[in-house]
C-alpha positions as CSV (number, residue, x, y, z in Angstrom):
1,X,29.5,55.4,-17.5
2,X,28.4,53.4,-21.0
3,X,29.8,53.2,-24.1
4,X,28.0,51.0,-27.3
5,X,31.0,49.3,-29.6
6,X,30.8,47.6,-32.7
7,X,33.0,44.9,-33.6
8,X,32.6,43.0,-37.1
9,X,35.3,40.2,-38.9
10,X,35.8,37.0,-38.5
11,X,35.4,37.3,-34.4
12,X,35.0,33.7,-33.8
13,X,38.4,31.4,-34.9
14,X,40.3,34.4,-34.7
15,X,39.8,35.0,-31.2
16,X,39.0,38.4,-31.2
17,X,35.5,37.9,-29.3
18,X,37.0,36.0,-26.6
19,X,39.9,38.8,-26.6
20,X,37.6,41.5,-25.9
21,X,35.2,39.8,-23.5
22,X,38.7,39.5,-21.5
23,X,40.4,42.5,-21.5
24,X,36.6,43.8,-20.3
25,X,36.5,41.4,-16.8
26,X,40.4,42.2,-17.0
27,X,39.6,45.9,-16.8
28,X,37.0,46.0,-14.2
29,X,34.3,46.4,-16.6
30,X,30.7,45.3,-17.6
31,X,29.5,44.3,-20.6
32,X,26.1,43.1,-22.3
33,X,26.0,41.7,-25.7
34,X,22.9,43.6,-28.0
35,X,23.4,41.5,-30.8
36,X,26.0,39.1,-31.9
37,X,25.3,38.0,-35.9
38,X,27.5,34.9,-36.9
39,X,29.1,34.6,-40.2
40,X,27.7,31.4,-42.0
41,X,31.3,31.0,-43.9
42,X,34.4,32.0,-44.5
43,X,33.1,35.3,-47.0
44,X,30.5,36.0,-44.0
45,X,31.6,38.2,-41.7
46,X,30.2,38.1,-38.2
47,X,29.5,41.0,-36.0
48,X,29.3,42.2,-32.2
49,X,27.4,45.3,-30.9
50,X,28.2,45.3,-26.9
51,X,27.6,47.8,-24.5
52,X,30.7,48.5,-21.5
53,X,30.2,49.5,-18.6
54,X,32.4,51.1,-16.4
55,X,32.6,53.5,-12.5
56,X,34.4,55.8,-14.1
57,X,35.5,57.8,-16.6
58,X,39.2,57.3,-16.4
59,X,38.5,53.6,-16.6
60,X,36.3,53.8,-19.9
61,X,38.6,56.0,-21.3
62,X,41.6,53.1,-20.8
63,X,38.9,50.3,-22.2
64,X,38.2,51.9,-25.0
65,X,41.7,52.8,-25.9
66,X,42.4,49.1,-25.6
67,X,38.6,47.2,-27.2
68,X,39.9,49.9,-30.1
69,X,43.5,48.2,-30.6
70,X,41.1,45.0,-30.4
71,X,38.8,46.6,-33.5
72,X,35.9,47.8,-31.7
73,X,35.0,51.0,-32.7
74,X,32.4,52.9,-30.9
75,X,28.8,53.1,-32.2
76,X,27.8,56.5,-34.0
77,X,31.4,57.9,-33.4
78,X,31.6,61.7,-33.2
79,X,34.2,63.8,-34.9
80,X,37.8,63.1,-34.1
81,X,39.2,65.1,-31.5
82,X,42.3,66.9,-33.3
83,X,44.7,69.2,-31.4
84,X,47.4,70.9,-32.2
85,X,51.6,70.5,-31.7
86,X,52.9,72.9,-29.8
87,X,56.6,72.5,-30.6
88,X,58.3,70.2,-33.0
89,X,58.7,66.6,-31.6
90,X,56.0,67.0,-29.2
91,X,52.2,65.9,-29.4
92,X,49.9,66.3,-26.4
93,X,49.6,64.0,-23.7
94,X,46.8,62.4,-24.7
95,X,47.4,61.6,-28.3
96,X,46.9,58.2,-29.8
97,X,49.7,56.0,-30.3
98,X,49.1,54.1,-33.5
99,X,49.4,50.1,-33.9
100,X,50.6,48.1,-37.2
101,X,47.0,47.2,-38.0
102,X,45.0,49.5,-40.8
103,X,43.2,51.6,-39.0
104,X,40.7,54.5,-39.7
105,X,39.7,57.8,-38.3
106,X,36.0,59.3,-38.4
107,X,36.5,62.9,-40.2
108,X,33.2,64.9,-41.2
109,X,31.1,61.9,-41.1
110,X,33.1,59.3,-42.7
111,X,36.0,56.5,-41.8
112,X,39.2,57.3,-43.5
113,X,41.9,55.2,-44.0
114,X,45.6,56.2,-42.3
115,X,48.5,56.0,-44.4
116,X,51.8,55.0,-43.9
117,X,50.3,52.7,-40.9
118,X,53.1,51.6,-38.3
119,X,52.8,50.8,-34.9
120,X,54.1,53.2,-32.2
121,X,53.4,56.6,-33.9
122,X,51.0,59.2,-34.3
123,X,47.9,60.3,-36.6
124,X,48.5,63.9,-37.9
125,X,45.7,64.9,-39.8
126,X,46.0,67.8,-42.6
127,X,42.5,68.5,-44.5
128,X,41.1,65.3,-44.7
129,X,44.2,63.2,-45.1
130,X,45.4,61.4,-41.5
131,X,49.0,60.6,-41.7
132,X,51.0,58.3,-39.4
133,X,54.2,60.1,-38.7
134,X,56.9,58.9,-36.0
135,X,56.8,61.2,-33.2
136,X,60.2,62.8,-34.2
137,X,58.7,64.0,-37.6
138,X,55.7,66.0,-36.2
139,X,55.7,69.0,-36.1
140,X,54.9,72.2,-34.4
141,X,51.3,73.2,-35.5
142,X,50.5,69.5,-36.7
143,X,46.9,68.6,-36.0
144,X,47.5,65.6,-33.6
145,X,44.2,62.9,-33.4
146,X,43.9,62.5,-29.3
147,X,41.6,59.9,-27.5
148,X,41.0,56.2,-29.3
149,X,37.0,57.1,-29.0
150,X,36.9,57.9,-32.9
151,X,39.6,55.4,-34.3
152,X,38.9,52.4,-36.2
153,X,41.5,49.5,-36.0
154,X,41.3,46.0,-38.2
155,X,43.5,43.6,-36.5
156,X,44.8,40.9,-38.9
157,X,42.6,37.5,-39.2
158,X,43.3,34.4,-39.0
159,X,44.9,33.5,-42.9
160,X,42.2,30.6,-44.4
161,X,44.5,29.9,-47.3
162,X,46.6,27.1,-47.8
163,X,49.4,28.8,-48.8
164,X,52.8,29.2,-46.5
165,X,51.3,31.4,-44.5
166,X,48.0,29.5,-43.9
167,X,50.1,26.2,-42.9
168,X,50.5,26.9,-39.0
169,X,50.4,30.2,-39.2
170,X,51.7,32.2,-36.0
171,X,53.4,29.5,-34.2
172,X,57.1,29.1,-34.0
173,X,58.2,25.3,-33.6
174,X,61.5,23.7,-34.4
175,X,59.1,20.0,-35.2
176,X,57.3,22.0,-38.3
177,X,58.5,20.4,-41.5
178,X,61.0,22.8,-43.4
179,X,60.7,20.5,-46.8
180,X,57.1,21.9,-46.6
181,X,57.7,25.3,-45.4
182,X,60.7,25.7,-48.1
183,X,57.9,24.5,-51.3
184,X,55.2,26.4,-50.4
185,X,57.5,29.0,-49.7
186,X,59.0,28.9,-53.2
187,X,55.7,28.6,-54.9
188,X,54.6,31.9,-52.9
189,X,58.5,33.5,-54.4
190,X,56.8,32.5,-57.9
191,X,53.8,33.8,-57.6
192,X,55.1,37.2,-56.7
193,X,57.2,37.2,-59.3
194,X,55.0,36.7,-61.8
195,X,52.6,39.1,-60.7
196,X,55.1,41.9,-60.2
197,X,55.0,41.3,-56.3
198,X,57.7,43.0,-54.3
199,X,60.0,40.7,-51.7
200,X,62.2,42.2,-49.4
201,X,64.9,40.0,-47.8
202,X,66.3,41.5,-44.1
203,X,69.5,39.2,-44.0
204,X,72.5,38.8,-41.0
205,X,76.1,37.6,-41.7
206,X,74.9,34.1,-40.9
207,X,73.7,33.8,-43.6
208,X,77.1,33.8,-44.9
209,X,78.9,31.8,-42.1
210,X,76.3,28.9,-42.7
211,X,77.2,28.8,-46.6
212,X,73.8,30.2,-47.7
213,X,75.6,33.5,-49.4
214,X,75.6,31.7,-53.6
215,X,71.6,30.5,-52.5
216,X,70.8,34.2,-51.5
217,X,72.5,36.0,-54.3
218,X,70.7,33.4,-56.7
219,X,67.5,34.4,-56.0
220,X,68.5,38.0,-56.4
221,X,70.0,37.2,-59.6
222,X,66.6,35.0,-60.9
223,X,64.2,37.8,-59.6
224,X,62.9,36.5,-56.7
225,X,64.2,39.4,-54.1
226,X,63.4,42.9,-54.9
227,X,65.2,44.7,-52.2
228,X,68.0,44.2,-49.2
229,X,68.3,45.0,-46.1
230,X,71.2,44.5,-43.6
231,X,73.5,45.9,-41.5
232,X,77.7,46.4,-42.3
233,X,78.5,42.6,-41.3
234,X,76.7,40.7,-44.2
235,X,78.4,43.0,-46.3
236,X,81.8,42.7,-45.2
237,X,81.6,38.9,-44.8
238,X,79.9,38.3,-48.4
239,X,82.6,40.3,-49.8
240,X,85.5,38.1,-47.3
241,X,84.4,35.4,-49.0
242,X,84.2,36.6,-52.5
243,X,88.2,37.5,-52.2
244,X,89.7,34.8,-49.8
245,X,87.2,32.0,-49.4
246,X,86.6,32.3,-45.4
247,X,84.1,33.8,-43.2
248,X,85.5,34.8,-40.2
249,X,88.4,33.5,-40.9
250,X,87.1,30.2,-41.3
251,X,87.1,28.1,-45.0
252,X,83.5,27.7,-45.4
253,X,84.2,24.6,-48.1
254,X,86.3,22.9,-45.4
255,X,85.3,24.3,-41.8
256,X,88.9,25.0,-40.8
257,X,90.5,28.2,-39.9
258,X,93.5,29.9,-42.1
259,X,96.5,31.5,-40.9
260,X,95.7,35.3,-40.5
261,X,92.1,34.3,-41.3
262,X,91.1,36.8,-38.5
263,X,92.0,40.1,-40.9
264,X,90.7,38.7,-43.5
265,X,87.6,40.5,-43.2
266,X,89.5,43.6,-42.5
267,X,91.3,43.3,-46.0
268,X,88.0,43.2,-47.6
269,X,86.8,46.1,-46.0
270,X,90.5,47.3,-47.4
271,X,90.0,46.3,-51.0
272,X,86.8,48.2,-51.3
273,X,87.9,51.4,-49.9
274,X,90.7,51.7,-52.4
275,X,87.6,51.3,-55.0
276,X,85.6,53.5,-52.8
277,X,82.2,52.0,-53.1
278,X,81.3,48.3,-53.7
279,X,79.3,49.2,-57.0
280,X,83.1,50.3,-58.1
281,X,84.8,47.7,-57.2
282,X,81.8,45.7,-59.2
283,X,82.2,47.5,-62.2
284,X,86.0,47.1,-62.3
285,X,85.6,43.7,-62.0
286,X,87.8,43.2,-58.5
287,X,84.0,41.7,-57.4
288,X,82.8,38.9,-59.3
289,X,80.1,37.3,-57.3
290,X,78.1,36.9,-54.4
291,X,75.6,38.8,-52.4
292,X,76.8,42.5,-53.2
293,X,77.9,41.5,-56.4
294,X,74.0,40.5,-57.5
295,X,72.0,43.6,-55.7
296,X,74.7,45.8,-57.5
297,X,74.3,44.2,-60.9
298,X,70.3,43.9,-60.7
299,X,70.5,47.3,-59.3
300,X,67.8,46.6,-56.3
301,X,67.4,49.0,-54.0
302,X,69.4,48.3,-50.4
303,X,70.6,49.9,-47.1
304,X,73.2,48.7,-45.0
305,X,72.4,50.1,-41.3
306,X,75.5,50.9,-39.1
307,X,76.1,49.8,-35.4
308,X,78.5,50.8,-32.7
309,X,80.2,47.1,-33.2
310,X,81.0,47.4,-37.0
311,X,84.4,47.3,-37.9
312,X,85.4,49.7,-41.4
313,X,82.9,49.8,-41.8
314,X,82.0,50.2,-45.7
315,X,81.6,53.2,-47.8
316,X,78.1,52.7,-48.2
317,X,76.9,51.4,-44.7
318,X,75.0,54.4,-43.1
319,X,76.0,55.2,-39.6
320,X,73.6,57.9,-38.8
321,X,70.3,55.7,-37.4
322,X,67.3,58.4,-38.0
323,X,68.8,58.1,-42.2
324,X,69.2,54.4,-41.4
325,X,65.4,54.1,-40.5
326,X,64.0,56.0,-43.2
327,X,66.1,54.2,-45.2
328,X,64.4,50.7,-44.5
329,X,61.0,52.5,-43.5
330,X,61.3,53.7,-47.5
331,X,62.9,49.8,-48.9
332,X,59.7,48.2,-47.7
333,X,57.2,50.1,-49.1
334,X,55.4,47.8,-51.0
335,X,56.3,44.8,-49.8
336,X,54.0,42.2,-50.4
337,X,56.7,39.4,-48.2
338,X,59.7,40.6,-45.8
339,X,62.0,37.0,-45.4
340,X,63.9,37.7,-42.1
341,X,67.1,35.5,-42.1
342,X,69.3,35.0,-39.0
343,X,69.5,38.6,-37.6
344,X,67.1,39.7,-34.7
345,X,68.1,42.8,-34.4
346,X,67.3,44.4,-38.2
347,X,64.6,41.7,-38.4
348,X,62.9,43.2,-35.0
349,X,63.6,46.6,-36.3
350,X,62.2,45.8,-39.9
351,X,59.2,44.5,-38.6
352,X,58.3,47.4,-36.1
353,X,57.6,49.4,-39.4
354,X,55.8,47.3,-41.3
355,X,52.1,47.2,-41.6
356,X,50.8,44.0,-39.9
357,X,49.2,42.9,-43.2
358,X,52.4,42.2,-44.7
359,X,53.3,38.3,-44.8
360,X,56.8,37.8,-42.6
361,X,58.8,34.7,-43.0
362,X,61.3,34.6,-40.1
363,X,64.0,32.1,-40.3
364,X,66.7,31.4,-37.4
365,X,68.3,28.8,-35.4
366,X,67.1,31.2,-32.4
367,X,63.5,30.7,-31.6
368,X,63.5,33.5,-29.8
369,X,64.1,36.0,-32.7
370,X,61.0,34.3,-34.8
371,X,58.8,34.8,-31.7
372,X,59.7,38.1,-30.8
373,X,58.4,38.8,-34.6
374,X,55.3,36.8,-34.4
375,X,54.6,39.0,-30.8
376,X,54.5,42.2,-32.8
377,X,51.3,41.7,-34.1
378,X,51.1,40.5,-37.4
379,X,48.4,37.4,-38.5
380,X,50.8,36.5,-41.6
381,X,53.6,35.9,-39.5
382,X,55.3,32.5,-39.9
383,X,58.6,31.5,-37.4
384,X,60.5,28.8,-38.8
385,X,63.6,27.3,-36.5
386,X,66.2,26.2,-39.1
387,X,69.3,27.0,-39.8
388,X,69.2,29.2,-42.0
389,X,72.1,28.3,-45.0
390,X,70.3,24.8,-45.2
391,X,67.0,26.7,-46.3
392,X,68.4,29.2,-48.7
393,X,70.0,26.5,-50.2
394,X,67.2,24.1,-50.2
395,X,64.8,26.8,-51.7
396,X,66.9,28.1,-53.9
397,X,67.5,24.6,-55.3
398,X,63.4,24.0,-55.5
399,X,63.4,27.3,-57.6
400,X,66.1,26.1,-60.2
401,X,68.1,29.0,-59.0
402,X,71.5,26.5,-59.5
């Protein structure tokens, strides 16, 4: 059994030739290269046609599925195999699950581009418009792509640029140089801004606990931040601070706890609910500053996602998760940089719906939260181990944001 596959980008110093000779041995397969054309510089392309080999058809059938997550696509593709729902919420068993690269489908003789691209869904094709939809939205009669034979994928390149997301670009390392990462990151903040870019910041409550709350709610105010997203804590801790000066209880200007510090946060949640919304307790002018304060009075869009743990919680956290998630999966549209700051689990969930295309800047004092991010596939991913009030603050300052 034989299959032909083209591959064609930048195969070389991205790795993606060495990636797809390996998964071939990996998988029991055979290959032998046709013609391999090498891109002469960085505009040239270069491109693979190889031809797999394999004992049987189960086991070309797996290959392909994975040399197509890898961008092959197989040579003269024929039309994609569409079938259809039989109930709502269920796809047959051998549809394609989607990745977070841009990917294509071959429909009456041409490669069409998928919208809405996210990783772990599924292709639902009406006319000649594929559509990735998660498999809770599909429904029953939905044309559902099945098999990878006919699916085009464009995993992300390596970024040539010398901007922040060309300077070590993918690694995470606690030795890279934040004074650089912080001035290249503000010159990338400017540049969006004055090209009508859209940033989404995907912030925790350490932000607040570490003193970066004023930095963060600086650049909302100067433009730099276009949307929020968080969960209840950031929120109710912003707000703690706003009214009594602590953060869980503590006096951020002088690090030591206050007696009955631990309710303070309680007594914000309190205050607002007598307003009934925070943009209430803006406008009567109980709320004066900080986080909130600044996505209220810019009026940026923002969703607060519920969890079992949150106390309150707030008028306007949403505690159903499927409205949660189209929430954020509606906030980011656009987004041209997501900054992920101090909170793995809305970062991680952030970044399972964006496109891989999308520049990430992940900042936490937990290297483990930046490299879970940088594992999800993107090639504009950039992991930087800091905490995380110390680089609001610093890149705040190098935007004149004080």
């Amino acid at each position: 059994m034989n299959r032909i596959f083209i591959s064609e980008g930048h195969l070389i110093d991205s790795g993606i030739l060495a990636s797809i000779l390996n998964v071939i041995i990996a998988e029991g397969g055979e290959y032998t290269i046709h013609e391999f054309v090498i891109g002469r510089t960085n505009l040239h392309p270069s491109r693979l046609e190889i031809e797999i080999s394999c004992k049987t058809g189960i086991l070309l059938e797996s290959l392909t599925e994975k040399l197509v997550g890898l961008g092959c696509y197989e040579k003269g593709s024929p039309q994609t195999v569409l079938k259809t729902a039989e109930k709502d919420g269920c796809v047959p068993e051998d549809f394609y699950s989607t990745t977070n690269h841009r990917t294509e489908v071959y429909l009456d003789g041409e490669w069409i581009q998928v919208e809405n691209q996210r990783m772990d869904g599924m292709i639902i094709v009406t006319g000649r418009r594929p559509v990735c939809k998660k498999l809770r939205d599909v429904k029953q009669g939905d044309m559902v792509v099945c098999s990878a034979e006919c699916v085009r994928v464009f995993p992300p390149e390596r970024e040539r640029s010398k901007d922040v997301f060309g300077f070590m670009t993918g690694e995470v390392s606690s030795e890279r140089s934040v004074d650089i990462v912080v001035e290249r990151a503000a010159k990338e903040l400017s540049s969006l801004r004055g090209k009508g870019g859209k940033v989404v910041a995907v912030a925790g409550p350490v932000v607040v606990h570490t003193g970066g709350a004023e930095a963060l709610g600086a650049l909302i105010r100067e433009g730099y931040i276009h949307a929020l997203l968080s969960g209840n804590a950031i929120a109710v801790h912003d707000m703690e601070y706003q009214f009594f000066g602590t953060s869980l209880g503590v006096e951020l200007k002088s690090g030591e706890s206050t007696s009955e510090g631990h309710k303070n946060h309680m007594r914000a949640i309190n205050r607002i609910n007598r307003y009934g919304s925070i943009k209430a307790a803006v406008e009567s002018g109980e709320l004066t500053g900080g986080i909130m304060y600044e996505v209220i009075k810019k009026g940026i869009p923002y969703c607060l996602a519920g969890s079992i743990r949150d106390d309150g919680p707030l008028p306007e956290t949403e505690m159903d998760m499927i409205e949660a998630q189209a929430r954020y999966a509606e906030v980011i549209k656009g987004a041209d940089l997501v900054l992920m700051l101090s909170t793995m689990l809305h970062s991680i969930g952030t970044g399972n719906m964006l496109p891989s295309w999308v520049n990430t800047l992940c900042v936490d004092i937990n290297p483990a939260a930046a490299t879970k991010l940088a594992d999800r596939g993107s090639g504009h991913a950039l992991g930087i181990v800091s905490d995380v009030g110390l680089f609001l603050r610093a890149l705040a300052l190098e935007l004149n944001c004080f």
